[in-house]
PDB file of N, CA, C and O in Angstrom:
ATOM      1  N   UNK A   1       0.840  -1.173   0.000  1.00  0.00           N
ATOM      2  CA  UNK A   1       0.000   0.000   0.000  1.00  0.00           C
ATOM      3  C   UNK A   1       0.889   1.241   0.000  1.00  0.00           C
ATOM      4  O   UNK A   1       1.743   1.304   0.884  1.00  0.00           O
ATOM      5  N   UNK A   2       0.809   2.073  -0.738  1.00  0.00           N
ATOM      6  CA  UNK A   2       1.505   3.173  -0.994  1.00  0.00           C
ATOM      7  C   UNK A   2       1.036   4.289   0.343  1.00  0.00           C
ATOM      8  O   UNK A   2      -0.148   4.211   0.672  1.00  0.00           O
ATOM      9  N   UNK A   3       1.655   5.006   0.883  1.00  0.00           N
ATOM     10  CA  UNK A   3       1.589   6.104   1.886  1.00  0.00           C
ATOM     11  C   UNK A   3       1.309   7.211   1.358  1.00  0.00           C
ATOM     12  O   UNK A   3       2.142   7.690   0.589  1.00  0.00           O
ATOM     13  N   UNK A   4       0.506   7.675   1.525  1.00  0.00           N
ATOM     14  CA  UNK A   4      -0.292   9.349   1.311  1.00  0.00           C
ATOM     15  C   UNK A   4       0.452  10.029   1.809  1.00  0.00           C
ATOM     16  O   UNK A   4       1.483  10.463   1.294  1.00  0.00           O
ATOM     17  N   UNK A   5      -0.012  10.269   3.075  1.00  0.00           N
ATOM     18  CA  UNK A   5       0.701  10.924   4.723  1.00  0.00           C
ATOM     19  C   UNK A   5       1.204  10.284   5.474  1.00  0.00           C
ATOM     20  O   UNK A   5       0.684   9.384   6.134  1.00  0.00           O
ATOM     21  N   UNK A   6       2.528  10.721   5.497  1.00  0.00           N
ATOM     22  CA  UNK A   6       3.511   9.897   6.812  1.00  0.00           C
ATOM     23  C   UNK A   6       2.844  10.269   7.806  1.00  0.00           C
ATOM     24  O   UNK A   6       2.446   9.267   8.402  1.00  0.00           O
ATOM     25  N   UNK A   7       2.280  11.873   8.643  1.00  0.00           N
ATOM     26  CA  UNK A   7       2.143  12.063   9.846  1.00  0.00           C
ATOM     27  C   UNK A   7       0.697  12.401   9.755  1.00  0.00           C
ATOM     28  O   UNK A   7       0.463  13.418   9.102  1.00  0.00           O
ATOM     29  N   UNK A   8      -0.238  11.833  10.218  1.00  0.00           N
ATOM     30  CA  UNK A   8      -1.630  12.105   9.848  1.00  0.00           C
ATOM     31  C   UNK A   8      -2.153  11.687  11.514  1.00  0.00           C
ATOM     32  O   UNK A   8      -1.562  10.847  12.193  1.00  0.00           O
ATOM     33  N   UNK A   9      -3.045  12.254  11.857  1.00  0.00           N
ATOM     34  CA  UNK A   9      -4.025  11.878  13.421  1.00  0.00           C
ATOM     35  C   UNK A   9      -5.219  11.608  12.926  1.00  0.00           C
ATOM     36  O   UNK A   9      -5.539  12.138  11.862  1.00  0.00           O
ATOM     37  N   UNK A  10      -6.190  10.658  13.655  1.00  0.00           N
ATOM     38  CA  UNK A  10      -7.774  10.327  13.537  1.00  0.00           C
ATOM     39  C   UNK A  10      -7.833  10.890  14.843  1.00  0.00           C
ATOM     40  O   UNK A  10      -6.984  10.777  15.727  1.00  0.00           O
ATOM     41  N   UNK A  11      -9.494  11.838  14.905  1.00  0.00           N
ATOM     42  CA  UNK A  11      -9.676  12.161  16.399  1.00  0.00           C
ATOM     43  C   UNK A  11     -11.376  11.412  16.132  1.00  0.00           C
ATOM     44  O   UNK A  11     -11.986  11.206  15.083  1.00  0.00           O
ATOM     45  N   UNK A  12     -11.715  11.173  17.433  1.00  0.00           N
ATOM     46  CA  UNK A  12     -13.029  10.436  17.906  1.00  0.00           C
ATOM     47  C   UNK A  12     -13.644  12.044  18.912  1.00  0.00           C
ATOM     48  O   UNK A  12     -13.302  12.579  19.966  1.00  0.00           O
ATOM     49  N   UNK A  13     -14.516  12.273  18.020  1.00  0.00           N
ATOM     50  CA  UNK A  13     -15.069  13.555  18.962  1.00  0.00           C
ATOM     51  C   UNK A  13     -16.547  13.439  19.890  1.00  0.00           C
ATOM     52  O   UNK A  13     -17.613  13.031  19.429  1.00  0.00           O
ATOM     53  N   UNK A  14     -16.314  13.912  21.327  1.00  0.00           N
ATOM     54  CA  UNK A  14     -17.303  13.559  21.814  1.00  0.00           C
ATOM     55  C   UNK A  14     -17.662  14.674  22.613  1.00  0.00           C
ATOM     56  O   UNK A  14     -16.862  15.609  22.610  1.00  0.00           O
ATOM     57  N   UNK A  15     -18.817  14.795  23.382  1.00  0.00           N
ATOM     58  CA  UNK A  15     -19.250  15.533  24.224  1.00  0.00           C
ATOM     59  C   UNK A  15     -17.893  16.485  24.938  1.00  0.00           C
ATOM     60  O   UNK A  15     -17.172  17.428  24.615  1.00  0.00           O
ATOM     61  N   UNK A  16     -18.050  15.758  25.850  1.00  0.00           N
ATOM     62  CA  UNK A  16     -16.615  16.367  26.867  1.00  0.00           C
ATOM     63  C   UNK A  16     -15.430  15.831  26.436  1.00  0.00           C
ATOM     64  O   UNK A  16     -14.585  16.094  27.292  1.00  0.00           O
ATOM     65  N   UNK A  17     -14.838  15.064  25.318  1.00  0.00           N
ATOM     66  CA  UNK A  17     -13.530  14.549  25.055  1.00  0.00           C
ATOM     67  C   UNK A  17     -13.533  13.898  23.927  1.00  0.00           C
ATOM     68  O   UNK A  17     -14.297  12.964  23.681  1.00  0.00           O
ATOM     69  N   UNK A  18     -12.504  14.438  23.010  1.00  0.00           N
ATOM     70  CA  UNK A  18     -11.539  14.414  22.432  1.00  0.00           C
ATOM     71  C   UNK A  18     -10.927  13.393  22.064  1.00  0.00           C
ATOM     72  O   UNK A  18      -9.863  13.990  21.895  1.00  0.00           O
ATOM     73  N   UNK A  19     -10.593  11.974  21.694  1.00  0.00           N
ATOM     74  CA  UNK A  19      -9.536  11.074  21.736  1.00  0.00           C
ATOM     75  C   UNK A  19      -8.788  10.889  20.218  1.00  0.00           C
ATOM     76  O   UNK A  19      -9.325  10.510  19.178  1.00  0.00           O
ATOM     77  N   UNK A  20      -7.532  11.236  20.411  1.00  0.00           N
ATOM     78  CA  UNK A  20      -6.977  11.272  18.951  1.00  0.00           C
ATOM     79  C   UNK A  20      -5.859  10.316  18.878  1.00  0.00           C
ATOM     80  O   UNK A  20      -5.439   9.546  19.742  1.00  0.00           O
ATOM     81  N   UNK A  21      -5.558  10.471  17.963  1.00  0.00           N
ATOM     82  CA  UNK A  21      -4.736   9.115  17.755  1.00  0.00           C
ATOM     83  C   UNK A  21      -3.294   9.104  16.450  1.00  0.00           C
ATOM     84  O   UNK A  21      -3.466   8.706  15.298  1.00  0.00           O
ATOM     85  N   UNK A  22      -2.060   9.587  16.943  1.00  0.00           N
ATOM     86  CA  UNK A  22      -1.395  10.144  16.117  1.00  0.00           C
ATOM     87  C   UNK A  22      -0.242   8.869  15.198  1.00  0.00           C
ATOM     88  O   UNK A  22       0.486   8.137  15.869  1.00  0.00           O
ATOM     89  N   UNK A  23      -0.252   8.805  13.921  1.00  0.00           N
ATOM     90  CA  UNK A  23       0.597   7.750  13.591  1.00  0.00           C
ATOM     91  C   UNK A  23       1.921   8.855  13.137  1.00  0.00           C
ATOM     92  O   UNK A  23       1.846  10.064  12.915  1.00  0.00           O
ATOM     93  N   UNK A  24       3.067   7.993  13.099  1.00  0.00           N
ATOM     94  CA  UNK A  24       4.144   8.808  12.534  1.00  0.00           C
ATOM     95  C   UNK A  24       5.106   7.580  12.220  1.00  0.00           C
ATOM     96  O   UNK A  24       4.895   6.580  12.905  1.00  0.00           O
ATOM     97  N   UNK A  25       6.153   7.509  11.264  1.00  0.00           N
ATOM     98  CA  UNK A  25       6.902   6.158  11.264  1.00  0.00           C
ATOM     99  C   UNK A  25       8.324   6.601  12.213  1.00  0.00           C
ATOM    100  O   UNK A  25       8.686   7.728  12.553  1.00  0.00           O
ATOM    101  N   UNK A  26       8.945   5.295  12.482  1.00  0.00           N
ATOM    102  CA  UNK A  26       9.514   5.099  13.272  1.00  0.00           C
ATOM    103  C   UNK A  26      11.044   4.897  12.391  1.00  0.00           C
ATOM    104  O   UNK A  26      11.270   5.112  11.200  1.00  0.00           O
ATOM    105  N   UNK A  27      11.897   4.438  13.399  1.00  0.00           N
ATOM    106  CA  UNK A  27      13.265   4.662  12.943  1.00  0.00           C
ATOM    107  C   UNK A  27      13.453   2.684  12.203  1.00  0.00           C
ATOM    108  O   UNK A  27      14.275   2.277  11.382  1.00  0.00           O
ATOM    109  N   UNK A  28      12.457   1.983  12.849  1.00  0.00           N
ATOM    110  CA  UNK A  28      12.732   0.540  11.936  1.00  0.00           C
ATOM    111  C   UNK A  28      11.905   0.254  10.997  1.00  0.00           C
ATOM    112  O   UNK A  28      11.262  -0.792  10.898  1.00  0.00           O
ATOM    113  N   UNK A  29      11.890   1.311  10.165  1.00  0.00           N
ATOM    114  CA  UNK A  29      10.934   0.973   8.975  1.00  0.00           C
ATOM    115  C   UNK A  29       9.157   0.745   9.210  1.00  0.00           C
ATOM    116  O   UNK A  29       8.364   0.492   8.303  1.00  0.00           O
ATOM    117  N   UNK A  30       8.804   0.922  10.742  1.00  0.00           N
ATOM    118  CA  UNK A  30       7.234   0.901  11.318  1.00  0.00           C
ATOM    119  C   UNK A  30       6.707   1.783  11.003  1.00  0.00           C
ATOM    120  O   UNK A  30       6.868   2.457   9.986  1.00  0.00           O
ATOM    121  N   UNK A  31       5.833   1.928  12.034  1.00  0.00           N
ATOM    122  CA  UNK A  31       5.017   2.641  12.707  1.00  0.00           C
ATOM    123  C   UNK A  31       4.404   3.041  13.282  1.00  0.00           C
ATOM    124  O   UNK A  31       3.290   2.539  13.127  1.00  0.00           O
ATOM    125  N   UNK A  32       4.441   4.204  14.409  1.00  0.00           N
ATOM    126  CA  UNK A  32       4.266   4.636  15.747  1.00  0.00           C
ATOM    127  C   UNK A  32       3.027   5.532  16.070  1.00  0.00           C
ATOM    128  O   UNK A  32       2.633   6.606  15.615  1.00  0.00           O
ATOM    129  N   UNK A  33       2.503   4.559  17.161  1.00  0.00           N
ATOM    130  CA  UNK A  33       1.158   4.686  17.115  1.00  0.00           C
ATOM    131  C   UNK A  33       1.034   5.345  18.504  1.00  0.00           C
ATOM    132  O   UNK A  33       1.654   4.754  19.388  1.00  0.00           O
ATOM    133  N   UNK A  34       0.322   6.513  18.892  1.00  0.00           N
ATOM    134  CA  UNK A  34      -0.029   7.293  20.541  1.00  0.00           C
ATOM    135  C   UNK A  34      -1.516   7.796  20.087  1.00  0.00           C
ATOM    136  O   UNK A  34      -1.918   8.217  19.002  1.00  0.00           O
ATOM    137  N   UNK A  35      -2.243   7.569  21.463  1.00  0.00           N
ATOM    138  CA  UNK A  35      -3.532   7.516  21.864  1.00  0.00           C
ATOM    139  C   UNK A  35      -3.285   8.675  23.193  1.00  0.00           C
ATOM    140  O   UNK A  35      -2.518   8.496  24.139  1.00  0.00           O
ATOM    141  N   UNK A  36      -3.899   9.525  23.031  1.00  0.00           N
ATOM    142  CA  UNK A  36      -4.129  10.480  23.988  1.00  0.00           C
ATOM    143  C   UNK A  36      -5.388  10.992  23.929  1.00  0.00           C
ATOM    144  O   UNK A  36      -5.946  11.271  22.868  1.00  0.00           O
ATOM    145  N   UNK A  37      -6.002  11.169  25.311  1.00  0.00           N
ATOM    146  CA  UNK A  37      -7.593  11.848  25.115  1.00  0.00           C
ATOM    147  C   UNK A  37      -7.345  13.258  26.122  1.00  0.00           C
ATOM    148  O   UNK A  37      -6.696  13.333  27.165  1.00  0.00           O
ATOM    149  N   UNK A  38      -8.227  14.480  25.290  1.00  0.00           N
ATOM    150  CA  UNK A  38      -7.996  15.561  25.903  1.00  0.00           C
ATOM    151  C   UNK A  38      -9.734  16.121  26.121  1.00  0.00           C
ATOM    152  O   UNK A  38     -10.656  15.678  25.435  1.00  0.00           O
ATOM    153  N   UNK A  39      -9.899  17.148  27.195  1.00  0.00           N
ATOM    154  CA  UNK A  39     -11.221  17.724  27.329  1.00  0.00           C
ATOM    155  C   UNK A  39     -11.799  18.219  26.225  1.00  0.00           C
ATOM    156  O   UNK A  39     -11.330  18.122  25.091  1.00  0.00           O
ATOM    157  N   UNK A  40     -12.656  18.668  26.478  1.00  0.00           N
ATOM    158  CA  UNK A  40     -13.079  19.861  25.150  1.00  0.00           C
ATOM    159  C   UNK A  40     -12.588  21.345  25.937  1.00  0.00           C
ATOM    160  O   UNK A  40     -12.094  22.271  25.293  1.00  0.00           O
ATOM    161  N   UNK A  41     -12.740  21.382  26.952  1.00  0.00           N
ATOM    162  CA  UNK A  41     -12.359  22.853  27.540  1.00  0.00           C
ATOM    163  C   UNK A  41     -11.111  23.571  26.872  1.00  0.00           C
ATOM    164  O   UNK A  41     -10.077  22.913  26.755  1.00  0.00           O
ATOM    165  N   UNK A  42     -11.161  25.254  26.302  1.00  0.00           N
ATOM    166  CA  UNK A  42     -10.240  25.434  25.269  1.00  0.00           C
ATOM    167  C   UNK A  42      -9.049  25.108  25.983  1.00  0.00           C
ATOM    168  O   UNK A  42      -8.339  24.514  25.172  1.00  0.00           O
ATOM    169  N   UNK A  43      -8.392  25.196  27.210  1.00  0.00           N
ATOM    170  CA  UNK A  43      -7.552  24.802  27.306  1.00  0.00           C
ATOM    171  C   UNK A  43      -6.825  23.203  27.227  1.00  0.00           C
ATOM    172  O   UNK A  43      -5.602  23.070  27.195  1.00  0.00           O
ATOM    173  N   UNK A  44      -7.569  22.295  27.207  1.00  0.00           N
ATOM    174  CA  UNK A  44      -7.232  21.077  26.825  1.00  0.00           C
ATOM    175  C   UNK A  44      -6.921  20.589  24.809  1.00  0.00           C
ATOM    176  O   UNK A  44      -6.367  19.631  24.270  1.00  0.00           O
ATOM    177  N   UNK A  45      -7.706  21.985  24.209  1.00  0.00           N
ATOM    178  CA  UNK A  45      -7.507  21.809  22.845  1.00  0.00           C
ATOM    179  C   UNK A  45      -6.960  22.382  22.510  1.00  0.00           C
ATOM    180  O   UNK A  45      -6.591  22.276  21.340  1.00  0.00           O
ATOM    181  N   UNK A  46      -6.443  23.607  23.502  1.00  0.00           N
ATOM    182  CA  UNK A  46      -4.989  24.275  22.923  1.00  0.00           C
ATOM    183  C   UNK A  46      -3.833  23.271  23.087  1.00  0.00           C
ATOM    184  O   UNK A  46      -2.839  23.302  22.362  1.00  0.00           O
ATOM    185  N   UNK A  47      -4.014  22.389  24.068  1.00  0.00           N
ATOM    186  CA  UNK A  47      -3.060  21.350  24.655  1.00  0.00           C
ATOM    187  C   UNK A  47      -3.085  20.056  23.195  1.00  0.00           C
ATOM    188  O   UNK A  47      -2.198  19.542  22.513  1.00  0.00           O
ATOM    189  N   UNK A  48      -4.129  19.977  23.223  1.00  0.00           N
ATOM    190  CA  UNK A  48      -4.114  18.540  22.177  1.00  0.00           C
ATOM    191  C   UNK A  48      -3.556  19.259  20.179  1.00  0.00           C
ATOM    192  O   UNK A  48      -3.173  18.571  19.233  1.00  0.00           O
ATOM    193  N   UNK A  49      -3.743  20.725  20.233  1.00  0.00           N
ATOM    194  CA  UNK A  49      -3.344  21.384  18.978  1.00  0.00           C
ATOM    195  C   UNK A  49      -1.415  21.413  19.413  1.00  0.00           C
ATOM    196  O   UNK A  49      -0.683  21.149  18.459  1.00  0.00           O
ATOM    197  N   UNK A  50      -0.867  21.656  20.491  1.00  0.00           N
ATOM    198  CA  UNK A  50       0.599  21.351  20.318  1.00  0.00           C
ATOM    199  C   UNK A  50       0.762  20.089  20.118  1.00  0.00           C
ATOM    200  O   UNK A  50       1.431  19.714  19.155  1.00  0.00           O
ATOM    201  N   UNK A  51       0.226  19.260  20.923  1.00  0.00           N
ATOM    202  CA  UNK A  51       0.372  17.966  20.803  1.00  0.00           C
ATOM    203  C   UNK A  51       0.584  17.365  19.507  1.00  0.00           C
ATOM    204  O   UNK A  51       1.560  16.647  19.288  1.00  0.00           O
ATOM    205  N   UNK A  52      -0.165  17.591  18.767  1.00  0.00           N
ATOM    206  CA  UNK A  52      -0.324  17.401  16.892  1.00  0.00           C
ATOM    207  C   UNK A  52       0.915  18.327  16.406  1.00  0.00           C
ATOM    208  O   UNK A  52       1.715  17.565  15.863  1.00  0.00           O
ATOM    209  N   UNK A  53       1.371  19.572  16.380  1.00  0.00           N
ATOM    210  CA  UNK A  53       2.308  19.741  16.581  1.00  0.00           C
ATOM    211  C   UNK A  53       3.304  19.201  16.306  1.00  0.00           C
ATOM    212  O   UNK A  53       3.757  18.932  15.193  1.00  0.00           O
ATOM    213  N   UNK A  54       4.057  18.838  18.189  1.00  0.00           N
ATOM    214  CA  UNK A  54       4.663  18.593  18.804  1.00  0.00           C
ATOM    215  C   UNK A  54       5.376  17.277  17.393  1.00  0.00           C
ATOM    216  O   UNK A  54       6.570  17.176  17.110  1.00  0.00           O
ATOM    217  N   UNK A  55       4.449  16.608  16.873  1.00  0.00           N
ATOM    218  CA  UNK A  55       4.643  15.331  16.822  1.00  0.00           C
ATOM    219  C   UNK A  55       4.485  15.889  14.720  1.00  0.00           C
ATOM    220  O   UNK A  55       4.630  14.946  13.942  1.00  0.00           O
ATOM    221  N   UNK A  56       4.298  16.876  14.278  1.00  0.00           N
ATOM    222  CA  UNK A  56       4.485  17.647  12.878  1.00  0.00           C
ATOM    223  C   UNK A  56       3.411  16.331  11.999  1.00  0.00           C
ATOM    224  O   UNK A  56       3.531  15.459  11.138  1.00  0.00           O
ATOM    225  N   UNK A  57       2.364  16.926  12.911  1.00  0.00           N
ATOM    226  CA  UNK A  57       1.182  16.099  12.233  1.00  0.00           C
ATOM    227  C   UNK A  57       0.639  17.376  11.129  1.00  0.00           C
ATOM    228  O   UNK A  57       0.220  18.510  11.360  1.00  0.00           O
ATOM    229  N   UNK A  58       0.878  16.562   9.747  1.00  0.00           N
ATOM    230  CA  UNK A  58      -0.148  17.546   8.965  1.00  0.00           C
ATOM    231  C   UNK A  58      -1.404  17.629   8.769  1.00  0.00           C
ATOM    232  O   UNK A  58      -1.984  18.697   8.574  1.00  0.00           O
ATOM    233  N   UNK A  59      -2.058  16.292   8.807  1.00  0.00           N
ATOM    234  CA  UNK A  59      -3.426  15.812   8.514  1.00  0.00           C
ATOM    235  C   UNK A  59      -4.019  15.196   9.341  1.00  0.00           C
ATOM    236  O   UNK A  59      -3.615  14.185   9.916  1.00  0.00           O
ATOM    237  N   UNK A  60      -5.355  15.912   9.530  1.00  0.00           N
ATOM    238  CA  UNK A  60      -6.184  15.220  10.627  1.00  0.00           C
ATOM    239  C   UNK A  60      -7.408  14.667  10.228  1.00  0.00           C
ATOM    240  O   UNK A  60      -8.106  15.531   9.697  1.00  0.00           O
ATOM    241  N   UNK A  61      -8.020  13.408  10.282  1.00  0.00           N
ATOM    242  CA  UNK A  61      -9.391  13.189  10.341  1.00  0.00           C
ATOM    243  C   UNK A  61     -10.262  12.966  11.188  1.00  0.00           C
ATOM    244  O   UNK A  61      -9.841  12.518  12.254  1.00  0.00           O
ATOM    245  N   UNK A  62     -11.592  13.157  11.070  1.00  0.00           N
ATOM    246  CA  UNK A  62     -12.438  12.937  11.777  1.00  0.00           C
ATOM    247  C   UNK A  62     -13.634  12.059  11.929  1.00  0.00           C
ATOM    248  O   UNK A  62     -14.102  11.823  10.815  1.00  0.00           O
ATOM    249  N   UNK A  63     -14.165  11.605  12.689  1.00  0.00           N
ATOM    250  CA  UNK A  63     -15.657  11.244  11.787  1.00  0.00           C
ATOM    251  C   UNK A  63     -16.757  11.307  13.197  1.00  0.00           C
ATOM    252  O   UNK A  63     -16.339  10.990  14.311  1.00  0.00           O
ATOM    253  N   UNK A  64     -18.136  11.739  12.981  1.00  0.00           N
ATOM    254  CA  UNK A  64     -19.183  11.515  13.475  1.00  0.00           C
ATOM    255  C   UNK A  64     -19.985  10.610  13.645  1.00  0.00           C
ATOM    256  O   UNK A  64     -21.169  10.712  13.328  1.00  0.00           O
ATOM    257  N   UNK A  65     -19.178   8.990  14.474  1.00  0.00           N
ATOM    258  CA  UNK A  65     -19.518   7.919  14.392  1.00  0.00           C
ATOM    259  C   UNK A  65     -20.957   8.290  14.869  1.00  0.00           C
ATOM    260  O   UNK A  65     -21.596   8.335  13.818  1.00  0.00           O
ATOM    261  N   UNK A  66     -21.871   8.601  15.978  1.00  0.00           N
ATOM    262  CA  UNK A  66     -22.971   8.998  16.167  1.00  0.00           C
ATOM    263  C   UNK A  66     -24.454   9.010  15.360  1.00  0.00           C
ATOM    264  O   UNK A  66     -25.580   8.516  15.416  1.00  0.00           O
ATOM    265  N   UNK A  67     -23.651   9.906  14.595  1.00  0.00           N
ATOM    266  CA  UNK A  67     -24.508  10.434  13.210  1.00  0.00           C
ATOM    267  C   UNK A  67     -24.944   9.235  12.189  1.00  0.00           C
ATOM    268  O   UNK A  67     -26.056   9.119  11.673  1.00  0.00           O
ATOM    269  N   UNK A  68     -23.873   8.409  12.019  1.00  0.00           N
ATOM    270  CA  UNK A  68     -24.395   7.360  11.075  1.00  0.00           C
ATOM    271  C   UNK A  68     -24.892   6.031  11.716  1.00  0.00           C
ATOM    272  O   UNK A  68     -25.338   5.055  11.114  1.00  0.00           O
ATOM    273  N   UNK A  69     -24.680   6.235  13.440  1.00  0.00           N
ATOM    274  CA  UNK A  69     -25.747   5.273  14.045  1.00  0.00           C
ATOM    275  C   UNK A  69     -27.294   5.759  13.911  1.00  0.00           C
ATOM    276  O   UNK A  69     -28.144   4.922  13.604  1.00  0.00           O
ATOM    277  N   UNK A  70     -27.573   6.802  14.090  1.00  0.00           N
ATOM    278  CA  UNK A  70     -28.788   7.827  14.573  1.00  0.00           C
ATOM    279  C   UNK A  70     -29.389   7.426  13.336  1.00  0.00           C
ATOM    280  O   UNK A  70     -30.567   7.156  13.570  1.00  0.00           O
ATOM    281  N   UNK A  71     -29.034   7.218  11.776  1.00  0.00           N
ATOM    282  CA  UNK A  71     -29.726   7.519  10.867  1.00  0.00           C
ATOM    283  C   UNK A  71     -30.039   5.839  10.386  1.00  0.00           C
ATOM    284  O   UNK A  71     -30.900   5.663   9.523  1.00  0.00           O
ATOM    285  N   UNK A  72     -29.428   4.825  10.881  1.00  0.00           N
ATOM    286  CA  UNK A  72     -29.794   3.504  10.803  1.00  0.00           C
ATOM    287  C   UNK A  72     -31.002   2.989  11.985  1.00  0.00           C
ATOM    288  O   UNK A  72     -31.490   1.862  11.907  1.00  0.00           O
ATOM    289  N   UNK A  73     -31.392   3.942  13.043  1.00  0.00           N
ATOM    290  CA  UNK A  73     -32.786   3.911  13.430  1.00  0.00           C
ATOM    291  C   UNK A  73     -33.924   4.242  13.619  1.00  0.00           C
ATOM    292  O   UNK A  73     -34.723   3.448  14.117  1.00  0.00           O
TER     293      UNK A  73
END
């Protein structure tokens, strides 16, 4: 499988939190996987925006797992 984005995050968005999930490759040819969950309060998403950062994430996705339960009932 060919690589798009080396440094890309998925976040899971919820009420009060946040859980994202940052890949980046590693020094043995892998790849390095961190799970961190942050508040929604702005200061926890100013925290989770260095974080992405920190780690020279360019691309982020998302999705509204919720939404496509809600519409299957």
């Amino acid at each position: 499988m060919q690589v798009v984005y080396s440094r890309c995050a998925g976040l899971d968005v919820h009420k009060k939190s946040v859980v994202a999930c940052v890949i980046t490759p590693n020094n043995s040819r892998g790849w390095h996987k961190e799970i961190r969950t942050f508040s929604t309060m702005t200061k926890d998403l100013l925290n989770l925006s260095d974080w992405l950062t920190s780690h020279d994430c360019t691309h982020v996705a998302f999705g509204l797992y919720w939404r496509v339960l809600a519409t299957c009932f």
